[in-house]
C-alpha positions in Angstrom: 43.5 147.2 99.1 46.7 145.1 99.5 48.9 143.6 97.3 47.6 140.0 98.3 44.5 140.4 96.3 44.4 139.9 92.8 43.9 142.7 90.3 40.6 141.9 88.7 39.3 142.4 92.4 41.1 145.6 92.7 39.1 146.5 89.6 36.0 145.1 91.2 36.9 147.0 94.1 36.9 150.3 92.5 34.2 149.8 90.6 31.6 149.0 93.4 33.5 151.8 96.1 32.5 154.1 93.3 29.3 153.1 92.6 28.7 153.6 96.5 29.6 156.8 96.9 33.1 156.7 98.2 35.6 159.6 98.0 38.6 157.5 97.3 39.7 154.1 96.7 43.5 153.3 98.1 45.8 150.9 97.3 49.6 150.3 98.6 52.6 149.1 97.3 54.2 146.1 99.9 57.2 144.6 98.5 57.0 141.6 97.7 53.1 141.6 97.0 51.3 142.6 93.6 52.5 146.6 92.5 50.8 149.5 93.5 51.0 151.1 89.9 49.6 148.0 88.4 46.5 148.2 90.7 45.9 151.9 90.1 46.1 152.1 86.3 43.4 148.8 86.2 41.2 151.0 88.4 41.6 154.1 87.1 40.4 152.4 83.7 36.8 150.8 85.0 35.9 154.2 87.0 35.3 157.7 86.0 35.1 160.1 89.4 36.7 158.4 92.5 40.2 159.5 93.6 42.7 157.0 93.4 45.4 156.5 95.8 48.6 155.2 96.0 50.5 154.5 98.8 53.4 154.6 98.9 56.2 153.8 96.7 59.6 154.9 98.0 62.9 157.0 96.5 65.5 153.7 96.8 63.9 151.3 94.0 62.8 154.0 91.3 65.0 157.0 90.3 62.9 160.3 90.6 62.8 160.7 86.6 60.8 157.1 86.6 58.4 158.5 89.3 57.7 161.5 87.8 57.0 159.4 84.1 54.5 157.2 85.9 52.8 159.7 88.2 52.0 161.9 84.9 51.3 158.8 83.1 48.6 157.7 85.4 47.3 161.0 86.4 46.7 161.6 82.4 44.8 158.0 82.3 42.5 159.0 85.4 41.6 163.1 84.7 43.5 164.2 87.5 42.0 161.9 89.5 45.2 160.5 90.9 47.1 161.0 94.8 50.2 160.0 95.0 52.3 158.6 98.0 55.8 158.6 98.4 57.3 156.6 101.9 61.2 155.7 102.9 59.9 152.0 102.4 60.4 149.2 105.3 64.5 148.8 105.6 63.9 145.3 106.1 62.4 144.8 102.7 64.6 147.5 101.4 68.1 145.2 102.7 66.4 142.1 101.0 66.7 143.7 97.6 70.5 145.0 98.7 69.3 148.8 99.2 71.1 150.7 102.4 68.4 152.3 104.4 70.8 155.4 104.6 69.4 159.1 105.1 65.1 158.2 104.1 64.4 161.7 105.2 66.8 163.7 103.1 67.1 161.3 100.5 62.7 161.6 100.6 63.0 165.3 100.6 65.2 165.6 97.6 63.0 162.9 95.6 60.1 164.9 96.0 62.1 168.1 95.1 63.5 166.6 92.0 59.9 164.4 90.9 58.2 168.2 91.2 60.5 169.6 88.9 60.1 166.6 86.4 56.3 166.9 86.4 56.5 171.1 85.5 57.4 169.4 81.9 60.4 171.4 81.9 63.8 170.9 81.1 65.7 169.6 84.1 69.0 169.8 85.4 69.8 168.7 88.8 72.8 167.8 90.6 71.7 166.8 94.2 73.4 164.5 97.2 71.1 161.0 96.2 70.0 162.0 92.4 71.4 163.5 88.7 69.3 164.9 86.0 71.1 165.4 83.1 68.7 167.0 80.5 66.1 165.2 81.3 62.3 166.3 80.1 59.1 164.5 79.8 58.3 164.1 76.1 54.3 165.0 76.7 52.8 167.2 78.7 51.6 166.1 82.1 48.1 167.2 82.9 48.7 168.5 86.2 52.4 170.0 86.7 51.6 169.8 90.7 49.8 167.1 91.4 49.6 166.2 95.1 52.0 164.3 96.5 51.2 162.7 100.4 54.4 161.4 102.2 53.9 158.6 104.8 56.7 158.4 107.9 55.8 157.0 111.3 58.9 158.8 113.3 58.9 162.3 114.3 60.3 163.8 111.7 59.6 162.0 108.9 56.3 163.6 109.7 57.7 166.8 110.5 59.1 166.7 107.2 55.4 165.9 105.9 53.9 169.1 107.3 56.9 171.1 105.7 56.9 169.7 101.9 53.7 167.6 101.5 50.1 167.9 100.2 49.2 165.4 102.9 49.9 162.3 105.0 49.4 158.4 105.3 49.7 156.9 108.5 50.8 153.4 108.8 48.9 150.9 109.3 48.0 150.3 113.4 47.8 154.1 113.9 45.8 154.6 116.7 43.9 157.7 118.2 46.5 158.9 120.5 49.4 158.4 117.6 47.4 160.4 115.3 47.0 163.4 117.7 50.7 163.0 118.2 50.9 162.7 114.3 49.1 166.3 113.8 51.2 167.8 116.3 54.8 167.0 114.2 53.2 168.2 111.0 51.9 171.4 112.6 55.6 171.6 113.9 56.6 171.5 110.2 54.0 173.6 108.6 55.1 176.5 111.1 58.2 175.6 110.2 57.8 176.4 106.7 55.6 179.2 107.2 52.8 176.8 105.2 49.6 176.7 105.9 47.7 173.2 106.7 43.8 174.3 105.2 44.0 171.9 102.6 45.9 169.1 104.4 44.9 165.8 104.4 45.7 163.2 106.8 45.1 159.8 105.7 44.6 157.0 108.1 45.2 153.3 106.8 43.2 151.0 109.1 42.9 147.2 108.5 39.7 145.9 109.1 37.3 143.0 110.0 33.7 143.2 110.1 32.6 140.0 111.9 29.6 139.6 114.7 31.7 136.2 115.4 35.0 137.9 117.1 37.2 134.7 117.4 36.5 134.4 113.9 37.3 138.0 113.3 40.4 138.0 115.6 41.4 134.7 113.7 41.5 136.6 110.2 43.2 139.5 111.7 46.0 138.2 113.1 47.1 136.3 110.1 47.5 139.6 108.5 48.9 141.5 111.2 51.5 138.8 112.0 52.9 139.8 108.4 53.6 143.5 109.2 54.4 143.4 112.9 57.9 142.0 113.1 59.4 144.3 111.2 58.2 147.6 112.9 61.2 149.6 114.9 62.1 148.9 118.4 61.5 152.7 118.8 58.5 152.4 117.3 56.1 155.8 118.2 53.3 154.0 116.3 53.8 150.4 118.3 54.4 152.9 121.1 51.4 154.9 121.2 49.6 151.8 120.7 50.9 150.2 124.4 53.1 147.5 122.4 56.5 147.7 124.4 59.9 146.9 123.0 59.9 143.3 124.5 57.2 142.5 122.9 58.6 143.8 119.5 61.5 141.8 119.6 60.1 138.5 120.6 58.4 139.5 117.3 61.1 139.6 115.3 62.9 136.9 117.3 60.0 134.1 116.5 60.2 135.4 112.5 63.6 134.7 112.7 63.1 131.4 114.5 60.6 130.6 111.4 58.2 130.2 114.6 54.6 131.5 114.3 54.7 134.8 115.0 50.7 135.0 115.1 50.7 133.3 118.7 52.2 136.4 120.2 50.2 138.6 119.0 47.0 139.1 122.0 43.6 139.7 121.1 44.0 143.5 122.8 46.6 144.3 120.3 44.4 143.1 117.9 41.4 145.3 118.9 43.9 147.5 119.4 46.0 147.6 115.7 42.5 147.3 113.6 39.2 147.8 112.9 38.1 144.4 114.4 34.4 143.0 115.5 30.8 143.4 115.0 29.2 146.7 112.5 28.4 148.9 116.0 32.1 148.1 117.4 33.9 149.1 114.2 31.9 152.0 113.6 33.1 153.5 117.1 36.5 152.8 116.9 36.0 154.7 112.9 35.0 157.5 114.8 37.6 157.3 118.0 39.8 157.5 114.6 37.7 161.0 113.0 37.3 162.8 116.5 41.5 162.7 116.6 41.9 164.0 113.8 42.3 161.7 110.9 40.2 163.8 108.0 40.2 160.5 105.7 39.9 157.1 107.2 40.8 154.5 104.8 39.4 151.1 105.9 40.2 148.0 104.2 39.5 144.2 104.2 42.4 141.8 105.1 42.6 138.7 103.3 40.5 136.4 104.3 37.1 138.8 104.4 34.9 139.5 101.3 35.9 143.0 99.9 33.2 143.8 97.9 31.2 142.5 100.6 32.8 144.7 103.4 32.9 147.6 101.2 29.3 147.4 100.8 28.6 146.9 104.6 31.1 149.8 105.0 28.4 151.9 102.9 25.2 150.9 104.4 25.9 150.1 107.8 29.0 152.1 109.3 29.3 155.4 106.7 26.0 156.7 107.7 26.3 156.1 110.9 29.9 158.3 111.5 29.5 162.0 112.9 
């Protein structure tokens, strides 16, 4: 779930994903929407088994020391039951806030290092190139002293970096299958790297979605959400790449937002089938599995604004889970 949606549905939306039979419920943190920690306290609080994600929140707007406080603090509320994402954040939302996108890799890497040490409840000293900790210790016990941590990049070595140091990944939204196969391949790069193995890794794929037998309606309701998102992706862009969206395209994106002009009436109806889950129940359940067979081992669909969630959640149960290899 996005930030657009209020929280009593994100607590509705938990509720029902777990009474279903789900594995996880996911929500992200999009500046400037509703917060990602808000959502996933209110849902760890109505449900009692379902993992809870969040992704991502990113090492500019919270020091390490407040990450590792709230990750224990919610992990401790939901049994364990918490995964935990950590991103460098979108530069453009980072500027608006006065934060210089400098360094997201290293500065990522030493967030994660530093956060790690915070959660082993001991006491820490740290004098690293983006962070201080100066005798810092958590006052209770965290339940888990390693809880996992998933990183999200879309570059190459922002997931190399993933592979090396993570419990797992979250890809973007508009991943497609060829980006994820390119997506394993970095991380594999890293593991080896590391000399870590990749067993237990988990690749999560975010992947907007639509469920709609009327497709201009469906392509409607997409594309106000994707207009949102697309302008500010990277002219080098492997995800936008892999996807077949070139670099013109991009910046006649960006050039419309910063025109104030509707951004929407670029966007095609390919890209759309293309960037989401988008169409009728046996449409969306084949591009779900184009998304499995690549190699993403937890497809995490969600409702845009403008569908039903409970509604799609519960068609998602019924109608497309049971139908997925």
């Amino acid at each position: 779930m996005t930030g657009v949606f209020p929280v009593r549905e994100a607590v509705e939306l938990a509720k029902t994903a777990e009474k279903l039979g789900f594995g996880s419920v996911w929500f992200a943190e999009d500046y400037f929407f509703r917060g990602g920690i808000p959502y996933i306290t209110a849902a760890g609080m109505v449900t009692d088994k379902i993992r809870i994600g969040l992704g991502v929140i990113n090492p500019y707007t919270r020091h390490p020391a407040l990450i590792a406080m709230e990750f224990a603090t919610v992990d401790e509320l939901t049994n364990k039951r918490c995964v935990f994402g950590l991103g460098s954040g979108v530069p453009f939302w980072m500027s608006q806030m006065g934060y210089e996108f400098k360094k997201p890799l290293s500065r990522t890497k030493e967030c994660v290092r530093l956060v790690r040490l915070i959660m082993s409840g001991e006491s820490i000293n740290f004098n690293g190139q983006f962070y201080n900790a100066k005798d810092i210790q958590l006052i209770f016990d965290p339940v888990r002293k390693d809880p996992p941590i998933f990183l999200a990049f879309e570059g190459k070595m922002g997931l190399k970096l993933a592979g090396e140091i993570g419990d797992g990944v979250i890809l973007s939204i508009f991943n497609t299958p060829s980006y994820i196969k390119f997506a394993w391949e970095r991380i594999r790069k890293g593991a080896k790297a590391a000399d870590r193995s990749l067993d237990d890794f988990e690749m999560v794929s975010y992947l907007p979605m639509v469920i709609d037998d009327d497709l201009d309606r469906a392509f409607k309701v997409a594309r106000e959400f994707m207009k949102l998102y697309v302008p500010h992706a990277p002219l080098t862009s492997p995800l936008m790449e892999h996807a077949g969206v070139t670099q013109d395209q991009l910046l006649a994106f960006k050039d419309a937002l910063q025109k104030k002009e509707n951004v929407g009436a670029l966007i095609t109806d390919k890209m759309i089938q293309t960037l989401g889950v988008i169409g009728d129940i046996d449409s969306c359940i084949k591009q779900i599995q184009d998304i499995v067979d690549a190699g993403a081992n937890t497809p995490v669909l969600f409702p845009v604004p403008g569908t039903d969630v409970i509604e799609t959640t519960t068609v998602l149960s019924k109608e497309v889970v049971p139908n997925l290899r």
